[in-house]
N, C-alpha and C positions, 0 to 999 in steps of 0.2 A: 726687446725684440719688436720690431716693425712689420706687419704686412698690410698691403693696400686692398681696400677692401670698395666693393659696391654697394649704394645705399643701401640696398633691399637688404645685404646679411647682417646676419645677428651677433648680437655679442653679449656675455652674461659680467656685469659690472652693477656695483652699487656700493654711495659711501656716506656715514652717516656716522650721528658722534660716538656710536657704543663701539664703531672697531678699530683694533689697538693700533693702528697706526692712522688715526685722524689725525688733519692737516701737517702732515709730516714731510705732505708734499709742498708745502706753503712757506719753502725755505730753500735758501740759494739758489734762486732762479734767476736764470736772463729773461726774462719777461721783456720783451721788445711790446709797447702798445701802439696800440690805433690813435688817430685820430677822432675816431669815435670813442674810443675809448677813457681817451681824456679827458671830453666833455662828459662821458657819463661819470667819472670820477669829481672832475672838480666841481661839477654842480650838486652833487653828493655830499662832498664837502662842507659846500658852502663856499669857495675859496676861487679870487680872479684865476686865470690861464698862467696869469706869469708865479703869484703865488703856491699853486699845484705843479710847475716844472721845476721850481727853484727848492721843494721841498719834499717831493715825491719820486722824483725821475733824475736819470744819467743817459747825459746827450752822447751821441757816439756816429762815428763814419761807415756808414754799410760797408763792406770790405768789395764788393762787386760793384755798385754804383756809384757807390761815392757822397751818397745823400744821405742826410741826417737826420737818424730816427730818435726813440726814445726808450729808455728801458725805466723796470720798477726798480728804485731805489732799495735793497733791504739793508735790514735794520745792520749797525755796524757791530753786533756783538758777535761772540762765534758762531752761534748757527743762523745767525744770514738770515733769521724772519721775513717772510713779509711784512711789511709795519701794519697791514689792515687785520692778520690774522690775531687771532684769541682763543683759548682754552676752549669757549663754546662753539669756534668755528669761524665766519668770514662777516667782519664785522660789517661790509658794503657789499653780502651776496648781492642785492639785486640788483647792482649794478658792477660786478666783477669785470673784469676784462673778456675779452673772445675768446683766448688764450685757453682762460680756467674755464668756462663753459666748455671748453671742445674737451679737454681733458677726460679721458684717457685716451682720446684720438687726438690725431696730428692732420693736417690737411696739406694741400700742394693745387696750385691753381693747375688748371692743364690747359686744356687748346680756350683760345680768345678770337672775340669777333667785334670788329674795332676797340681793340684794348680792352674790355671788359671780359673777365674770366667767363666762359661759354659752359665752364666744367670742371669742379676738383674733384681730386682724387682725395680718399679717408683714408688712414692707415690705424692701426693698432697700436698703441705705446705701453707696450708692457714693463714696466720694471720690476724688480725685485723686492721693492719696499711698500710697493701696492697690494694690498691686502682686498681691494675694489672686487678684483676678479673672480674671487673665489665665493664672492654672494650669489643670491639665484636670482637677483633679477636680469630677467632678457631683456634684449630692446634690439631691435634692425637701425643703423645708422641712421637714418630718417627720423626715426621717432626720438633717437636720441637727442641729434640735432631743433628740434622741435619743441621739446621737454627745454632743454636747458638754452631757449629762445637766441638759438643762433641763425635763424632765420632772418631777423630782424638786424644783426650786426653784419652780416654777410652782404645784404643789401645797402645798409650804411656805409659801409666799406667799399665798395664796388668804383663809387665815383673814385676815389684818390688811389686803387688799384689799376684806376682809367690812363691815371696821368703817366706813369711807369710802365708797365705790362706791355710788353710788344716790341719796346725801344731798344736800338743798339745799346751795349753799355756803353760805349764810347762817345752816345752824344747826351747822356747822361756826365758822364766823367767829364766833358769838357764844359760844364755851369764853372762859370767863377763864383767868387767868395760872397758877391752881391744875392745872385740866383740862388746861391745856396741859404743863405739868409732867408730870402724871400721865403724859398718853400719851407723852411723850419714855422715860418710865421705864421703861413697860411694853414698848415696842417696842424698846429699844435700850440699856437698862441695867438687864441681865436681872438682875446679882446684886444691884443695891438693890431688882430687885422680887421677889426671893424673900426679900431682909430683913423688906420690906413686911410678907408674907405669915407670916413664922414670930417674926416681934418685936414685931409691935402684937397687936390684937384681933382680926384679921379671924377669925382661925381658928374665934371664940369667934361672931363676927356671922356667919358663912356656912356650911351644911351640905357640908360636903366629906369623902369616907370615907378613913378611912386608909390604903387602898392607892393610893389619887390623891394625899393628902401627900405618903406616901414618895417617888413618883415624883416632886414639885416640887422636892424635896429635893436632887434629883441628874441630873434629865432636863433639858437646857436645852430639849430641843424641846415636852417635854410644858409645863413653862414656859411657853413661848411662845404654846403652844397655847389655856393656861389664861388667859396674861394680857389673850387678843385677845379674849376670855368677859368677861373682866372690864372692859375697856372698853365692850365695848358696852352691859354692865349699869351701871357706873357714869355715861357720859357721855350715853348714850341712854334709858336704864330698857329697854334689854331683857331677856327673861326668860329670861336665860344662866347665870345664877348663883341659887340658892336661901337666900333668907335664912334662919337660924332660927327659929322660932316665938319669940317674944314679944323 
């Protein structure tokens, strides 16, 4: 059962390893990630961008835009594991996806003011195999959000919900096979798109000052940051990126 709910209400959830159905949710999911997500995964790891999509994740075509995101791989045996979960719980908590932090809530962007979500909505996700809700701790949406530091993914999130958010689906649906590429790369295989960047031309075709380099160089965030600039300049012609003169 779903209800959409305001920060401020409350809700009484809580899950930890003494009750009898821990991480039972942690099996057969479409886990679609972030981009943020990824990075906080494969540096977790230890493991390039292209070694954590080729052995953690399944590429797939949004059914409304057309663009390609990424889901968590689970495990191929019959209950479909997560491969990070364990007996004693989540073997990369602190760096889980946004996903499993928002859990037991679901979210939904609403009204946007130049493409950046202005405002979601929270909803309740109750199942029947959650046992969460029947604990006594309360919490107001806020705090929950807060606690399980979705503060911080929500804002990491925000640029690559920029490049999307707003757009007809149609001029989405009309990226050929190249564009589509492109944004697979820049969202989700951060070290081919800093090869991009420091082994072809671009450096030569875009005005960018040396202390913004160096940081591409070695920030995956500032990366990320840069690459969701450069999406919207390459696929859209906004004016995110500055070309050189002549």
């Amino acid at each position: 059962m779903k209800k959409r709910t305001a920060t401020q209400e409350t809700f009484t959830f809580a899950c930890h390893k003494d009750i009898a159905c821990f991480t039972r949710c942690c099996a057969d999911l479409r886990l679609v990630l972030t981009p943020y997500d990824t990075i906080r995964l494969k540096n977790r790891l230890q493991l390039s961008s292209q070694d954590f999509l080729d052995r953690y994740t399944r590429t797939f075509a949004d059914t409304a835009s057309g663009l390609p995101l990424v889901r968590l791989k689970m495990a191929s045996d019959a209950g479909r594991r997560c491969p990070f979960v364990r007996p004693e719980g989540c073997s990369v908590y602190t760096d889980r996806p946004g996903a499993c932090r928002l859990y037991p809530l679901g979210q939904m962007a609403a009204k946007t003011v130049h493409g950046i979500p202005s405002h979601r909505h929270y909803f309740k996700v109750k199942e029947s195999r959650c046992l969460g809700w029947q604990e006594g701790r309360a919490w107001t949406i806020q705090e929950w959000l807060r606690d399980q530091g979705l503060d911080e993914y929500n804002t990491m999130n925000a640029a690559y919900l920029a490049i999307t958010t707003g757009r007809p689906l149609g001029v989405m649906k009309s990226l050929d096979k190249r564009q589509l590429q492109m944004y697979y790369t820049a969202c989700y295989n951060l070290d081919a798109f800093r090869r991009f960047l420091f082994e072809s031309s671009f450096r030569q075709r875009f005005d960018i000052s040396p202390d913004v380099l160096a940081h591409l160089r070695t920030d995956d965030l500032a990366l990320m940051g840069f690459a969701a600039k450069w999406l919207r300049f390459a696929l859209f012609g906004e004016n995110t990126l500055k070309p050189k003169a002549g």
